[in-house]
N, C-alpha and C positions, 0 to 999 in steps of 0.2 A: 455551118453557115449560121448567122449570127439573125436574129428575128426583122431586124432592118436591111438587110442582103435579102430576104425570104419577099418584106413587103416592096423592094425595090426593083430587086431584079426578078423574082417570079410574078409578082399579084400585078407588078408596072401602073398602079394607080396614079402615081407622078414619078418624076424627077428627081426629088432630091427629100431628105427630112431631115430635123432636127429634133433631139428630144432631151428634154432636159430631166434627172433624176439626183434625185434627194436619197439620200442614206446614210448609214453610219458614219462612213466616210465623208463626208461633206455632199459639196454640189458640184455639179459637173455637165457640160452639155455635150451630146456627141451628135454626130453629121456623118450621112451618109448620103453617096448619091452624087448629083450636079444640079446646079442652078439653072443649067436650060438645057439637060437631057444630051449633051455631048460630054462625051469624055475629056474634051479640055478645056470644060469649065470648076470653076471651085465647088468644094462641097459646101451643103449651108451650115452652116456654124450659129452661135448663142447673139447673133448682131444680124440674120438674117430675115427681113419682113417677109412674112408668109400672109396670106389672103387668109380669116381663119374661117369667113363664109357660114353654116349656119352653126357651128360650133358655140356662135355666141351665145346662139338660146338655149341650151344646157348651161352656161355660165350665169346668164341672168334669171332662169328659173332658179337656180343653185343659190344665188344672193338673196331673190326676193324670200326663198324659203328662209334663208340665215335672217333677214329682216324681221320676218313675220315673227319667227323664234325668237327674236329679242324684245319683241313688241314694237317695235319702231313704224311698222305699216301695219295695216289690214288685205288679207287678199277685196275685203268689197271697197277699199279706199279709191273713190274715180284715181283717170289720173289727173282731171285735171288739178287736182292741190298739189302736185310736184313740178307742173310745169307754170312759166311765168304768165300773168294774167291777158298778155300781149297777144299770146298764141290762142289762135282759134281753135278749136278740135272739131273733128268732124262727126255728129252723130246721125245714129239712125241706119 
């Protein structure tokens, strides 16, 4: 049983996944599963929108690190010098 059979059909956290991997062989996306948890629907494949939910803030703590490492920010930079002077922020 394959690690995406394991997280679908034993652990049942959702439906369906996709996962894309990179290797020597090139690139490749594979799908398991269904798109809404019956058997006659598609699996999701490398074109399928997934919610990524709090996932994002591992990606953007991930970037602002790759920033700060280039110098390009400061972690004490507000934010307001990134966003337009239009927007209010809310402090306090």
């Amino acid at each position: 049983m394959c690690i995406l059979e394991q997280r679908i059909d034993i652990g049942k956290p959702s439906v369906g996944i996709a996962v894309g991997i990179v290797d020597g062989s090139g690139r490749r996306v594979v799908g398991y599963g269904s798109l809404d948890g019956t058997t006659n629907s598609s699996k999701p494949n490398g074109e399928t929108v997934f919610e990524i939910g709090s996932v994002s803030k591992v990606f953007t703590g991930l970037l602002q690190a790759y920033m700060v490492r280039r110098g390009e920010v400061e972690l004490s930079d507000p934010i307001t010098k990134f966003l337009p002077e239009s927007l209010k922020v809310l402090t306090g």
